[in-house]
C-alpha positions as CSV (number, residue, x, y, z in Angstrom):
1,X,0.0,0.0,0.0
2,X,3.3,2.4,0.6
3,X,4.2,1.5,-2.6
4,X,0.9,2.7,-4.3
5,X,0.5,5.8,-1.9
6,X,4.3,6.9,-3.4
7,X,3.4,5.8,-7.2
8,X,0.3,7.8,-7.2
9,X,1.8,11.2,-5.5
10,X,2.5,14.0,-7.7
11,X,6.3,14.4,-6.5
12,X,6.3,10.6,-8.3
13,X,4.8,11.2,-10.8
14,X,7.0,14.4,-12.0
15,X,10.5,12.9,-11.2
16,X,9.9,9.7,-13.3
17,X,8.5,12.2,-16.5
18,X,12.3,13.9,-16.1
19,X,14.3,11.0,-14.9
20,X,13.4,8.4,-16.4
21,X,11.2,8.8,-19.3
22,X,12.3,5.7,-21.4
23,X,10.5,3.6,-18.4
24,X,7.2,4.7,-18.2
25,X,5.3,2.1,-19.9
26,X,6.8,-0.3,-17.5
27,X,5.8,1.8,-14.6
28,X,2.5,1.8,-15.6
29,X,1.3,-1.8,-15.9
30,X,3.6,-2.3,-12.4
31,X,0.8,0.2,-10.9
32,X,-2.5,-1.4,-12.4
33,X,-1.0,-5.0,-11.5
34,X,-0.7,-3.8,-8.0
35,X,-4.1,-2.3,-8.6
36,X,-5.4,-4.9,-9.0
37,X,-3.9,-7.0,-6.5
38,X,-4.4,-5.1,-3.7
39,X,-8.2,-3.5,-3.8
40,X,-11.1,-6.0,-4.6
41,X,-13.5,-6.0,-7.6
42,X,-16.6,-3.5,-7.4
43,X,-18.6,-6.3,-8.0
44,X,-17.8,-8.4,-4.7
45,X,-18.2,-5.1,-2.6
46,X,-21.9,-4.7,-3.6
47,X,-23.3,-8.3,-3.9
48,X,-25.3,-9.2,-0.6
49,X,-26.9,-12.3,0.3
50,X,-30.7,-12.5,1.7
51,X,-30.4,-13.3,5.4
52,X,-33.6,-14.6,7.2
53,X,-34.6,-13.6,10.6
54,X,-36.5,-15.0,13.1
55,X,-37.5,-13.3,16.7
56,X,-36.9,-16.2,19.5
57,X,-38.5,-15.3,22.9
58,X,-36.7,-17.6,25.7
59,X,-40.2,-17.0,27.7
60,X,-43.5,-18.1,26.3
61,X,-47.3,-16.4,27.6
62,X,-48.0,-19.4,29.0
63,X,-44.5,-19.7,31.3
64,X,-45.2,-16.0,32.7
65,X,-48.2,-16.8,34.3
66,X,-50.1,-19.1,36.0
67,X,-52.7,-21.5,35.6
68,X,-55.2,-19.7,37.6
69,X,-54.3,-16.1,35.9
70,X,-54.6,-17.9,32.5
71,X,-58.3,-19.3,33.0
72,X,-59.2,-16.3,35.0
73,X,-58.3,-14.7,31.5
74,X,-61.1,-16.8,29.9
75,X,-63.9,-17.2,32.0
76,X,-63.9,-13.7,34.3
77,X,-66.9,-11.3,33.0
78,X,-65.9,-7.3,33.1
79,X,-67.9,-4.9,36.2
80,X,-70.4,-3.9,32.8
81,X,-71.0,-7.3,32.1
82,X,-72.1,-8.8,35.7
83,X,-74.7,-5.7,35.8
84,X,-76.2,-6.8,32.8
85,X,-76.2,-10.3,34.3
86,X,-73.6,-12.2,32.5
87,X,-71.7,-14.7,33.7
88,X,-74.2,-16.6,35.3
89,X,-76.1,-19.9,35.2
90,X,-75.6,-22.5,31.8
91,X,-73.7,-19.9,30.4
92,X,-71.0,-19.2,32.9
93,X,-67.6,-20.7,31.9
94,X,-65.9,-22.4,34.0
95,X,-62.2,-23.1,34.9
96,X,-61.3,-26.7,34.0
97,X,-58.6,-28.9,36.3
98,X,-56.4,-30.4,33.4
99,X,-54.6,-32.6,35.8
100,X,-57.5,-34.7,36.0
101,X,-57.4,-38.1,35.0
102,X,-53.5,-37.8,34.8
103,X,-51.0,-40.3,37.0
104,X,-47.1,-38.8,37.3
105,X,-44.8,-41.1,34.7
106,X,-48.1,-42.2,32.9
107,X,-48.6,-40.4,29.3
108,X,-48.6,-41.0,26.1
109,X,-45.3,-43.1,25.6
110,X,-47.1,-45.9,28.4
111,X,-43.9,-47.1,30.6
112,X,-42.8,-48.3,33.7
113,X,-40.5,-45.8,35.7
114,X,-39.3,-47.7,39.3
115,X,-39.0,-44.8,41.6
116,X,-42.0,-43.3,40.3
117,X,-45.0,-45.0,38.7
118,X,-44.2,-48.6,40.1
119,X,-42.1,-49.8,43.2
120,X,-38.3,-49.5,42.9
121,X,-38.1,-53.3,44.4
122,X,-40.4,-55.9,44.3
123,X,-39.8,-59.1,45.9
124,X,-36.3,-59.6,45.7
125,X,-36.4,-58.7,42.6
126,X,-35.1,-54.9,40.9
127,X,-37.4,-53.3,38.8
128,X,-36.1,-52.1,35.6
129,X,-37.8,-49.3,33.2
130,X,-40.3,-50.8,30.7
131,X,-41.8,-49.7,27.5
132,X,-45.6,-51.1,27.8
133,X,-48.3,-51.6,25.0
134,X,-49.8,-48.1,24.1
135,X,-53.2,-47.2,25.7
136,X,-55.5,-45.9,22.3
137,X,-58.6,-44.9,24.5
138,X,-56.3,-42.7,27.3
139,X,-56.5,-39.4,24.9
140,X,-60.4,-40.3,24.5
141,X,-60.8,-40.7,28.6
142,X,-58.9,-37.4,29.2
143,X,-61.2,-35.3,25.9
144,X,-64.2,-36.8,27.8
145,X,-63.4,-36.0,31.1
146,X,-62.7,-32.4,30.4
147,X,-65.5,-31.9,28.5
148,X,-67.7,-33.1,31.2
149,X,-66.1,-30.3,33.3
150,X,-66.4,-27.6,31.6
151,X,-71.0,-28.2,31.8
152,X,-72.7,-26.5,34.2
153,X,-74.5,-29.0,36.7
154,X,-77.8,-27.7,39.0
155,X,-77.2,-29.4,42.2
156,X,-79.6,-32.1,43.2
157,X,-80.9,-32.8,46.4
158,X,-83.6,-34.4,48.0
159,X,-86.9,-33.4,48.9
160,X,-86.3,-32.9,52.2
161,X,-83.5,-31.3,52.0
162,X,-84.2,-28.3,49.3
163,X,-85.0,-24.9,50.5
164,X,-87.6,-22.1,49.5
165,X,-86.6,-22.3,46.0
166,X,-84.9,-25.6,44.8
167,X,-81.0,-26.0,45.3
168,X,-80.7,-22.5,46.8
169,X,-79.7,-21.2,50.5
170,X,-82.5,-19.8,51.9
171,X,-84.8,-22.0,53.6
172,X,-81.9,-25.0,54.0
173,X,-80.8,-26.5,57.2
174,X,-77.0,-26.3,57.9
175,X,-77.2,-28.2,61.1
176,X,-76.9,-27.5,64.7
177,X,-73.9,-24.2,65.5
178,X,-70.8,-25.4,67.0
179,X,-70.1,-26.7,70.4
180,X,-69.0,-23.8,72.9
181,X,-66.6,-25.5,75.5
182,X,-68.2,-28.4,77.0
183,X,-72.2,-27.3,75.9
184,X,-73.5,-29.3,72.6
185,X,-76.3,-28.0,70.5
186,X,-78.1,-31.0,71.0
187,X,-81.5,-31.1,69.2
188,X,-81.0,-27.9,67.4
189,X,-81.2,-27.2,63.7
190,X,-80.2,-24.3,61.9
191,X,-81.8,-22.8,58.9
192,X,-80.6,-19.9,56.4
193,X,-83.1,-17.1,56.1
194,X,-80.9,-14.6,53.5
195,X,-77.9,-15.5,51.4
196,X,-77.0,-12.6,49.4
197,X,-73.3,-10.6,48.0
198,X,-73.1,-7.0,49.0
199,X,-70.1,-4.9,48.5
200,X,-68.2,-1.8,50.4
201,X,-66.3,0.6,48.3
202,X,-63.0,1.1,50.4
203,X,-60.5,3.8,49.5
204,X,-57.8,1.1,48.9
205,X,-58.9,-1.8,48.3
206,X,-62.0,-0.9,46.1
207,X,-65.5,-2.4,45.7
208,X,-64.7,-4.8,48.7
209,X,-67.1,-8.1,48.2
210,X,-68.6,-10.0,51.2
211,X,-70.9,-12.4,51.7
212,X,-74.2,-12.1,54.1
213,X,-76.2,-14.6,55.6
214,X,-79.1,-14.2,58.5
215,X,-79.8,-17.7,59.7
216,X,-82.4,-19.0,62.6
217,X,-81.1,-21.8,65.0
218,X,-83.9,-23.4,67.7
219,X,-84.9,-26.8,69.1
220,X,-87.8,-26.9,68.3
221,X,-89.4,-26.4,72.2
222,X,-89.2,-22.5,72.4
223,X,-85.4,-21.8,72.1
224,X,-84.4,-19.8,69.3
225,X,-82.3,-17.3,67.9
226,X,-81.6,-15.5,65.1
227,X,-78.1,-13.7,64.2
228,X,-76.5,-12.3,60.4
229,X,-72.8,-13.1,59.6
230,X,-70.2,-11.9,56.8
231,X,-67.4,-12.9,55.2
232,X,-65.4,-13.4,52.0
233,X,-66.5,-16.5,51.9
234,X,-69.8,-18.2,51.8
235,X,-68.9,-21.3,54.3
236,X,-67.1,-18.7,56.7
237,X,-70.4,-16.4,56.6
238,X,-72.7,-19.2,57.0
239,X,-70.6,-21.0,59.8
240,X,-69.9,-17.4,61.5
241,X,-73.8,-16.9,61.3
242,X,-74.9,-20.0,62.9
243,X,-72.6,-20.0,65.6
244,X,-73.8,-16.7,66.2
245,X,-77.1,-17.5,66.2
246,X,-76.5,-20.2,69.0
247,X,-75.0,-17.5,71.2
248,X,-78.2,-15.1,70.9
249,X,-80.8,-18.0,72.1
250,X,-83.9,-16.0,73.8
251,X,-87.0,-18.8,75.2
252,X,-90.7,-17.6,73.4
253,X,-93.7,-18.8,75.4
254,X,-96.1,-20.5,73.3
255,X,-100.1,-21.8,74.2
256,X,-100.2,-25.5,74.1
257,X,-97.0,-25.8,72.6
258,X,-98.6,-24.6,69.6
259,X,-99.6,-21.1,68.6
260,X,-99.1,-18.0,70.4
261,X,-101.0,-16.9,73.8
262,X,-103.0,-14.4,71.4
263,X,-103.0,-12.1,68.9
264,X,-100.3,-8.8,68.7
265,X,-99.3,-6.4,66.4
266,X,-95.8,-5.7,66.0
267,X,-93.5,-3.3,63.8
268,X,-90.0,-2.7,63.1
269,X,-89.0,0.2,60.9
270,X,-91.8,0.2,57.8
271,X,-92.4,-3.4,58.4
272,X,-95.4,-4.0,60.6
273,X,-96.9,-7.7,61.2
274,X,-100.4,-8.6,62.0
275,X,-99.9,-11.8,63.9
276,X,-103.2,-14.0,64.9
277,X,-104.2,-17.1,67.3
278,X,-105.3,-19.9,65.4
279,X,-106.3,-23.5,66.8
280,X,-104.6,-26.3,66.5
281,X,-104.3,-28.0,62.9
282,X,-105.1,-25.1,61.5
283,X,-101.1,-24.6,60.0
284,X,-99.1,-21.7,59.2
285,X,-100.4,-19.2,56.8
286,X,-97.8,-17.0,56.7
287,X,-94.6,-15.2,55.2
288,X,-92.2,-18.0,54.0
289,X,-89.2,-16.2,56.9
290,X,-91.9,-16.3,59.2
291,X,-93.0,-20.1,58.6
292,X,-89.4,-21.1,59.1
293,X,-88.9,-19.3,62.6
294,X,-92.0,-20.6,63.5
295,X,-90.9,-24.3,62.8
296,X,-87.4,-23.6,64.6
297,X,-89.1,-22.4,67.8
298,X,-92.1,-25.1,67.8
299,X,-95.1,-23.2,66.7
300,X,-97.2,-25.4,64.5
301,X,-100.5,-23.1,64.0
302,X,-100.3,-19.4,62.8
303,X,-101.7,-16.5,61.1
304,X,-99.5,-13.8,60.0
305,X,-100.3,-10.9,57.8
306,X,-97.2,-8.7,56.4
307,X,-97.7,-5.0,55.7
308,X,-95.2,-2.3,54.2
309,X,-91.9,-3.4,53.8
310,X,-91.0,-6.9,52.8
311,X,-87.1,-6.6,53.6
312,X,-86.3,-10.3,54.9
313,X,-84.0,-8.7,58.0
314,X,-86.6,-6.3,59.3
315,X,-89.4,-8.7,59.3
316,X,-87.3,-11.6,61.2
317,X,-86.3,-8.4,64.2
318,X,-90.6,-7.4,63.8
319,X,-91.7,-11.4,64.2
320,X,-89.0,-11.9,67.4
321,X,-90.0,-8.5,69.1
322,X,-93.5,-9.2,69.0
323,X,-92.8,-12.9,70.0
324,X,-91.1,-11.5,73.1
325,X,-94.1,-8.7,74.0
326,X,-96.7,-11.1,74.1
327,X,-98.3,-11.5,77.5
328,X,-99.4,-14.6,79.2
329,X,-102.9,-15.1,80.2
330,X,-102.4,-14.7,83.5
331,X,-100.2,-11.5,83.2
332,X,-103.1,-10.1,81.2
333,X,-105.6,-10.7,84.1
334,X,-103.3,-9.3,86.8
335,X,-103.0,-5.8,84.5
336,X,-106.9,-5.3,84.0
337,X,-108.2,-6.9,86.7
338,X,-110.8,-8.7,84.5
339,X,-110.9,-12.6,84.6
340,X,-109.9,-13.9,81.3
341,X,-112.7,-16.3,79.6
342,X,-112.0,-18.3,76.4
343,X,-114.6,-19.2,74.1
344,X,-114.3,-22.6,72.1
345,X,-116.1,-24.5,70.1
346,X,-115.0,-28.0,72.2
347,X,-116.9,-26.1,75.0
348,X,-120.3,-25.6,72.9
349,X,-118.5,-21.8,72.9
350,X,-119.6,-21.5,77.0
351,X,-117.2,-19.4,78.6
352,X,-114.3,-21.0,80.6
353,X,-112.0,-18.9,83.1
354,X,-108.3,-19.4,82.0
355,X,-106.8,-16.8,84.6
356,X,-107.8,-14.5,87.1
357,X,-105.9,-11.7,88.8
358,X,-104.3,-12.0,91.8
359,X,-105.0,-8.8,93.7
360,X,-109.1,-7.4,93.3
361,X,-111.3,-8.2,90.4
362,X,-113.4,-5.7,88.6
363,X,-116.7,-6.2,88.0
364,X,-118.1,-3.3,86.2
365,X,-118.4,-5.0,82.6
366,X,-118.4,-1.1,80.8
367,X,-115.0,-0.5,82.1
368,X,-113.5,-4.1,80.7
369,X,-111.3,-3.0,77.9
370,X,-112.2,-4.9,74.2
371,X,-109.4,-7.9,74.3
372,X,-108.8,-7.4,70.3
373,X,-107.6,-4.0,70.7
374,X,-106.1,-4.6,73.8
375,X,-103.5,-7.1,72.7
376,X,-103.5,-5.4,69.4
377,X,-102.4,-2.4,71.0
378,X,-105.4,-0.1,69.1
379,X,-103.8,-1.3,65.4
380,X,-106.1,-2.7,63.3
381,X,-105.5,-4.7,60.0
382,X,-105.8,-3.4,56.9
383,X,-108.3,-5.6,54.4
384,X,-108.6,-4.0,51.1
385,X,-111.4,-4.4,48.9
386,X,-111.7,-7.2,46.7
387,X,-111.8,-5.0,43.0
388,X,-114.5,-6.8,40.9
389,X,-113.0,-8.0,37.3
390,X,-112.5,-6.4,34.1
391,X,-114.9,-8.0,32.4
392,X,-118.0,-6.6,34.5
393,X,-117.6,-3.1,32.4
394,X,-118.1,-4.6,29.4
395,X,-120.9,-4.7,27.3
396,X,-121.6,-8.1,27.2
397,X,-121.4,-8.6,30.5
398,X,-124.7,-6.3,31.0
399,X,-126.2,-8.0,28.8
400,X,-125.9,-11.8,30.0
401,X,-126.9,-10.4,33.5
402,X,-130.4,-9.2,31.9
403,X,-130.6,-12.4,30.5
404,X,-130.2,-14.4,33.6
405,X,-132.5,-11.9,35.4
406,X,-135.3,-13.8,35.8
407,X,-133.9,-17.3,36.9
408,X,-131.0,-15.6,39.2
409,X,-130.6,-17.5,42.7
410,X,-133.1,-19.9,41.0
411,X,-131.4,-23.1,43.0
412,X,-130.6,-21.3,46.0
413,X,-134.7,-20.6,46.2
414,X,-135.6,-24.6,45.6
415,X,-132.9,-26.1,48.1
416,X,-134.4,-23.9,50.7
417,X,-138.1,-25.1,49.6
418,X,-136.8,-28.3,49.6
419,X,-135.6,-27.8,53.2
420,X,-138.2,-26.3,54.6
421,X,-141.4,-27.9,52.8
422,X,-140.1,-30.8,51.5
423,X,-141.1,-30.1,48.1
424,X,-140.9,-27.0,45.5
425,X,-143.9,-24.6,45.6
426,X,-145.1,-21.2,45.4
427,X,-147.7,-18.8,46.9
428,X,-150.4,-20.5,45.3
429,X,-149.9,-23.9,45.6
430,X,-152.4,-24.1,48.8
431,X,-155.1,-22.1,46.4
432,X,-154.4,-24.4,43.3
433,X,-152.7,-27.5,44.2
434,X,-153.2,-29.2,41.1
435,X,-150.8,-26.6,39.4
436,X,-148.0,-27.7,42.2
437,X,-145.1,-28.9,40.2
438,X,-144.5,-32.1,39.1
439,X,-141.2,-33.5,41.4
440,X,-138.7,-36.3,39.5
441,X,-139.2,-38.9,42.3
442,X,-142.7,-37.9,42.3
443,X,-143.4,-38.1,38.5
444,X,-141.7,-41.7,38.3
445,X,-144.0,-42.7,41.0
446,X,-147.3,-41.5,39.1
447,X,-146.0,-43.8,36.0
448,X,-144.7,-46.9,37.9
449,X,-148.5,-46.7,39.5
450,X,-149.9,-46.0,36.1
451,X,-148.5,-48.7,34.6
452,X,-149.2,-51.4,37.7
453,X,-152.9,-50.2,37.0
């Protein structure tokens, strides 16, 4: 390259014109045969060759997270989409356990491993690793199996076992609470009234979701008690519930052992229960909450009329605070002074004294308060009007009526000539009685004698 530099300077150049001029033919073709030696051909500078490439990633989606996060991925439903109801029932995807059916050192190549599928040792004998005949139906088992995970599946129970509504909470027995130190629950059962998810917006944590459950424990012989529990989770609420519910026990007299000592009204916020006496057999009538209370304490035989508000936690705290004002018959003699007389229709409905007051006894009869509105504290129950159909605006409806005018209450009138004559007549049949009416019975009579004649 030194040798090129000096050939191709000027200073060269000029002092081999003058020096030597005889040699400069020779000097050129030394200079392009170094040339061309010593730099490459254009042609080799410019020619590339088309390189693929190919982006590797040493982690995969599926290595960076876990199995969880991945089907939480597929089945969660967004905040919009559980408000519009998504996400529930048949259609509700569900995460699917792929380990199932699957056995460590079993898979598709179907060996023996010692150590890990089979027994290092058997006998005296060492195991050795063995290639076994392959299993066609194991992919087949494992499709099926997953498949029948991924279905939805309403849970069945039995009759006697199912609550208000089917497989749901509410109205199922979750057995008696827990034993506190040496005291078992013996005999008591445990029913849930409400199972529902509410949340609390926190600052940090967000919309913060919780379960609630009210339940009702008793024994069935006047013990009860009735207590609500939350938690994040639904056995936690419903366990933290009941045993709560077996620490609140209060005792509710009862008449008989079954129905109340007598009718009360009670109230709690905007719910307000009419509750009524009813004999025995007679059954409960009542709100669905109410009936199951009623069967936890031991009442068999009640009437109960709901008014206002419906919510399921106010009416359980009305029922159990009018449970606990009722009065005994003999505490309502000793506040009036009146003796207390019960009609009943074993008794022919002659009055029979079931208390009388300790101390003096009034005897005025004007001054004795009304029992109803006495024990009903003055509230009185609301009975709307039964509204009378559409269909007796109409028309036709006018018209059928003056059709049926004139034989209206036309059987009423001949049972009740029947029952008290014996026989269908008028007002003239005394002045004409050979324009009385033929009777069935009658008529066959006069023919069976006709023909005998």
């Amino acid at each position: 390259m030194s040798m090129l530099k000096r050939l191709l300077s000027p200073k060269s150049i000029n002092i081999a014109q003058s020096v030597v001029s005889i040699k400069r033919p020779d000097i050129l073709k030394d200079y392009t045969r170094c040339y061309r030696s010593l730099i490459a051909p254009q042609t080799r500078i410019v020619q590339f060759q088309s390189v693929c490439v190919q982006q590797v990633r040493n982690e995969s989606f599926f290595k960076k997270h876990t199995a969880e996060h991945i089907w939480k991925s597929v089945t969660s439903v967004s905040n919009a989409g559980k408000k519009r109801g998504r996400g529930k029932g048949a259609g509700k995807k569900r995460a699917k356990n792929l380990n199932r059916g699957q056995v460590i050192g079993v898979g598709v190549d179907n060996m023996i491993w010692p150590g890990l599928n089979a027994p290092i040792i058997k006998g005296r004998d060492l195991i050795k690793r063995t290639q076994l005949p392959p299993d066609p139906e194991r992919q087949a088992r494992l499709i099926k199996l997953r498949d029948s995970m991924g279905t939805f599946k309403m849970l069945r129970l039995s009759p006697t076992e199912r609550g208000w509504s089917g497989s749901k909470m509410p109205g199922r027995s979750i057995g008696p609470p827990d034993p506190i130190n040496e005291y078992n629950f013996d005999g008591f059962d445990t029913k849930v009234l409400e199972f529902k998810t509410v949340f609390c917006m926190k600052a940090n944590a967000g919309r913060y979701r919780r379960i609630s459950v009210v339940t009702v424990t008793g024994n069935k012989n006047g013990l009860a008690g009735f207590a609500l529990g939350k938690a994040a989770d639904s056995r936690a609420a419903l366990r933290r519930a009941k045993n709560r519910a077996g620490q609140k026990l209060m005792y509710i007299e009862r008449y008989n052992n079954h129905t109340v000592y007598h009718d009360f009204f009670t109230q709690f916020c905007n719910t307000r229960i009419f509750v009524e006496k009813r004999p025995e057999g007679h059954g409960l009538i009542c709100h669905r909450a109410i009936k199951t209370i009623c069967e936890m304490i031991g009442i068999k035989d009640l009437y109960a009329k709901v008014e206002g508000s419906t919510n399921l936690q106010n009416v359980v705290k009305a029922f159990f605070l009018g449970l606990l004002k009722q009065k005994t018959h003999q505490q309502l003699a000793d506040e009036t002074n009146y003796h207390l007389v019960e009609f009943r229709k074993e008794n022919d409905y002659l009055p029979v004294i079931v208390a009388s007051p300790k101390g003096p006894v009034k005897t005025d009869p004007k001054e004795a308060p009304d029992f109803l509105q006495y024990v009903m504290d003055n509230k009185v129950r609301l009975r709307k009007k039964k509204s009378l159909p559409f269909y007796t605006k109409k028309t036709h409806w006018y018209i059928k009526e003056k059709k049926i005018e004139i034989v209206r209450n036309m059987d009423k009138a001949k049972y009740n000539l029947l029952a008290e004559y014996g026989e269908i007549r008028s007002f003239l049949t005394d002045k004409y009685p050979e324009c009385r009416p033929v009777q069935k019975k009658s008529f066959s009579k006069q023919i069976d004698e006709d023909e005998n004649q």
